[in-house]
N, C-alpha and C positions, 0 to 999 in steps of 0.2 A: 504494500500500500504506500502510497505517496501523497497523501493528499494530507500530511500535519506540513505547517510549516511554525517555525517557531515564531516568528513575528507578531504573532497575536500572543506573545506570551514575554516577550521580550521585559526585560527588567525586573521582573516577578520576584516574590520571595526566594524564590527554588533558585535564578540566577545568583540572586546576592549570597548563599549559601556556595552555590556552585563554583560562583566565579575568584570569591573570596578565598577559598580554597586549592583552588588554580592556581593562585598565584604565588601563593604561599608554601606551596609545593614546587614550582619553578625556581623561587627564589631562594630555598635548602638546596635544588640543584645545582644554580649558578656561586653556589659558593667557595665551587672547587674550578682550576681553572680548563679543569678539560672539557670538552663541548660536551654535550647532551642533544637528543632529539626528540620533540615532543609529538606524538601522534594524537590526533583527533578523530575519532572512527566515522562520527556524524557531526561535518563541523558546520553544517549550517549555512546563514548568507553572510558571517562577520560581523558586520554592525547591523542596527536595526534604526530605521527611525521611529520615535516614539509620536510620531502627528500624521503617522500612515495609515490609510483607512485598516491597516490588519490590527495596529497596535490600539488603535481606538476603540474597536468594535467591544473590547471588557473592560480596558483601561488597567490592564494587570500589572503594569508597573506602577500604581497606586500605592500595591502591595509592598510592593520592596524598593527601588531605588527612589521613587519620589519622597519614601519613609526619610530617607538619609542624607537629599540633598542638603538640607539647609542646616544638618548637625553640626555642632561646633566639639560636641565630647565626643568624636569616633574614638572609640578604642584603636593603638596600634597597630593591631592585623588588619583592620580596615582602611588605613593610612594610605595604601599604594593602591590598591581598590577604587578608592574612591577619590584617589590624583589623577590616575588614569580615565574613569567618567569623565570629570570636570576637564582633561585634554581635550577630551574632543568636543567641548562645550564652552569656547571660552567665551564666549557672546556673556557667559552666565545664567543663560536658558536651557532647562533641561533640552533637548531634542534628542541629540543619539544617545543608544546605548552600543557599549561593545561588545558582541558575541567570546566565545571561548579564543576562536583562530586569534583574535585583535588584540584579547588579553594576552595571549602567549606572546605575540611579536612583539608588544611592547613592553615585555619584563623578560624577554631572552635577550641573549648577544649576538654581537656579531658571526663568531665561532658557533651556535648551536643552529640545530638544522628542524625544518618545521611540516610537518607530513598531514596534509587535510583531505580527508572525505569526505565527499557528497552525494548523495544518489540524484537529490530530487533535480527536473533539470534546471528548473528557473533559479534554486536555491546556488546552485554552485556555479550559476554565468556570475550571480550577482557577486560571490565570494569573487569569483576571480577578477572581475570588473572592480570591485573593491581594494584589493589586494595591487592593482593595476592605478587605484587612485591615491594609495599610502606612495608606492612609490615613487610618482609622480612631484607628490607633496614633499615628502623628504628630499628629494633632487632639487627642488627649488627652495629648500632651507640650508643646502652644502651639506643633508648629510647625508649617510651612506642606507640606501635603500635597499629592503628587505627583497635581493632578487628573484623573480620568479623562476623555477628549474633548476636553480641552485640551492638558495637557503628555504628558499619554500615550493614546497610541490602541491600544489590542487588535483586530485585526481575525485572523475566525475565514476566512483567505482562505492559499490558495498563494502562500508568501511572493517564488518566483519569479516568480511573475506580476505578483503586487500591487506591487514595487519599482518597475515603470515608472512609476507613477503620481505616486512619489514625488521623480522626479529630476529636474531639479537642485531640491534643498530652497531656500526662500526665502531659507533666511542665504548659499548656496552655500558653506557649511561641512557637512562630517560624516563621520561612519563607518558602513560598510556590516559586519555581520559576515553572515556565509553559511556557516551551519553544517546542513548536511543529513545524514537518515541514511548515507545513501548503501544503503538497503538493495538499492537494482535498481540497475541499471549506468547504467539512465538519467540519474542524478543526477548522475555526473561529466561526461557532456554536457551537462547543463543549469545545472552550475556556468558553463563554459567561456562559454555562451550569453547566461545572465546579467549575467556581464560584459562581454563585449563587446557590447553592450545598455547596459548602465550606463553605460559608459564613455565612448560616444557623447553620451548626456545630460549627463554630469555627471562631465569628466577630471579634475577636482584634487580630487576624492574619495580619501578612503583608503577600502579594502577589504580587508578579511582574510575570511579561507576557510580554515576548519579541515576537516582529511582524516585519514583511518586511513591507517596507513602499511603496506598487504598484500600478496600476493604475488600479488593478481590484477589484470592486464594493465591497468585503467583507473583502479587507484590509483597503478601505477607513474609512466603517462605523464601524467596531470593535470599534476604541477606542471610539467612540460616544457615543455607546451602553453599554462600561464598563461605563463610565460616570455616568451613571443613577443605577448602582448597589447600595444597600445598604451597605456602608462603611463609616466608619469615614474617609473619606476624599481620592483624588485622586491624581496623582502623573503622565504627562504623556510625555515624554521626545523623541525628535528625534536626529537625524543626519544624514543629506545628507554629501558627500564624492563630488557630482558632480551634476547638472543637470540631470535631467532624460535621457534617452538616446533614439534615437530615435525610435529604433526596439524594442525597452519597454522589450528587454530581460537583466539580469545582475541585481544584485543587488546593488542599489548605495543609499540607503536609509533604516533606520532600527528605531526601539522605542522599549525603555521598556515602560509600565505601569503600574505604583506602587500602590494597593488599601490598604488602611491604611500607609502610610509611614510615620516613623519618622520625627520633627520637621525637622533636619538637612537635610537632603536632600536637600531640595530643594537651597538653601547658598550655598550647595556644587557645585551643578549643575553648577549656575547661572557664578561660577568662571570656572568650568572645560570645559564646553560646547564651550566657543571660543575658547579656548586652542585646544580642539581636530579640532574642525573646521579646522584653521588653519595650524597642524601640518597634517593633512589625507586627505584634501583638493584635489581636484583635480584639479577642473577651479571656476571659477567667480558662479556656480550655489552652490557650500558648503554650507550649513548653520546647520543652529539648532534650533529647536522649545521648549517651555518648557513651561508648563502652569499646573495650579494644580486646586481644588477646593473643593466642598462639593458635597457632594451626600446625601441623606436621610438620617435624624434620623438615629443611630442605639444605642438599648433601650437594654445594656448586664447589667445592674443592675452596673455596678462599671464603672470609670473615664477608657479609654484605657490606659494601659503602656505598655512599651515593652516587 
């Protein structure tokens, strides 16, 4: 099926979990100086505008980045988060947001290298057409532009397929994010699939996999099932915005799940999670879940680093 596009969702609570965590997982990687590569399985159209008839039509970034435009006490993890919005915003009027691809290009380096899928067709002319206007932009500021076919690759392919190709990356550093509709039920098996697929190739990978948090049977038991993958170690983070709603339609609930995560993370969380709670909050039902632990052995001959 092709008929989600994320634009109608664009800035949402589940991005500001999402993206906030993206980056902050890029940025443990950039702290070593050997490159890294980040892959995107479903990377979407890049940015979105928030005054487009898709993003209007619920107004879902109500939920989450309009919550944080005008904050003055962001907590630290959200500091580069929400530098990067206000980049592409300098009028000082919300309009764009930045997809996943946008947040990665501007918190990697020069030296790391950027792999994006997209199935849908209109979604990945738009990526690439975007990714074509970054560069554009940057060349007329004297800096040096994120090149296409080199530091960035767009391919217009299923991003769970196309990953095998890519593992283990040359540096044997990087981050996988695996963010799918999940519009058919197939997608939470073939989350499941893909990594353990991945993980074979390529264990001292970090992965995150963001999911709706719903009340049907294979959003429940996903994170269950990652649980038991072979990783050094699990990572598995929510946030409710509100009580569940009674027509169980709307999304008011969202998780990443991080397999292999850096030490830090979880310190980070533990401060930033009631922050969001509270600032995105709807009624008395907000919260937040956060629990990590071990999974099996995994026997790659050397200690994991980053």
């Amino acid at each position: 099926m092709l008929s989600y596009r994320h634009a109608f969702h664009a800035g949402n609570h589940a991005d500001v979990l999402k993206h906030a965590i993206t980056i902050q997982l890029l940025q443990y990687l950039g702290q070593k100086d050997a490159p890294y590569m980040y892959i995107d399985t479903h990377a979407g159209a890049g940015v979105y505008a928030l005054d487009s008839g898709e993003a209007t039509k619920n107004a879902e970034f109500d939920t989450g980045i309009t919550k944080l435009w005008g904050r003055k006490d962001l907590p630290p993890a959200l500091a580069d988060y929400m530098a990067l919005v206000k980049g592409m915003n300098p009028s000082g009027k919300l309009r764009l947001y930045p997809g996943s691809p946008y947040c990665a290009e501007k918190t990697m380096r020069e030296q790391d290298r950027l792999r994006l899928f997209e199935l849908h067709p209109r979604d990945v002319k738009m990526l690439v057409e975007n990714f074509r206007k970054l560069e554009a932009h940057e060349a007329a500021q004297g800096r040096t532009a994120p090149v296409r076919g080199k530091r960035v690759i767009v391919s217009h392919a299923d991003g769970f397929t196309g990953l095998k190709a890519l593992l283990p990356p040359p540096s044997r550093r990087g981050l996988v994010l695996i963010d799918p509709p999940y519009e058919v039920k197939d997608d939470y098996k073939r989350v499941k699939q893909t990594l353990e697929d991945a993980l074979g190739r390529f264990a001292t990978g970090i992965y995150a996999v963001w999911y709706p948090v719903l009340q049907r049977m294979e959003a429940r038991q996903m994170p269950e099932k990652l649980k038991r993958l072979p990783a050094n170690g699990w990572l598995n983070v929510t946030l409710s915005i509100s009580a569940p709603v009674p027509d169980g339609f709307g999304l008011y609930a969202s998780g990443m799940f991080i397999l292999n995560p850096p030490w830090t993370l979880e310190p980070m969380l533990r401060e930033l999670m009631p922050w969001l709670v509270k600032a995105l909050g709807r009624d008395a039902g907000a919260t937040f879940t956060l629990e990590s632990g071990q999974t099996l052995p995994v026997n790659t001959g050397t200690r994991r680093t980053a």
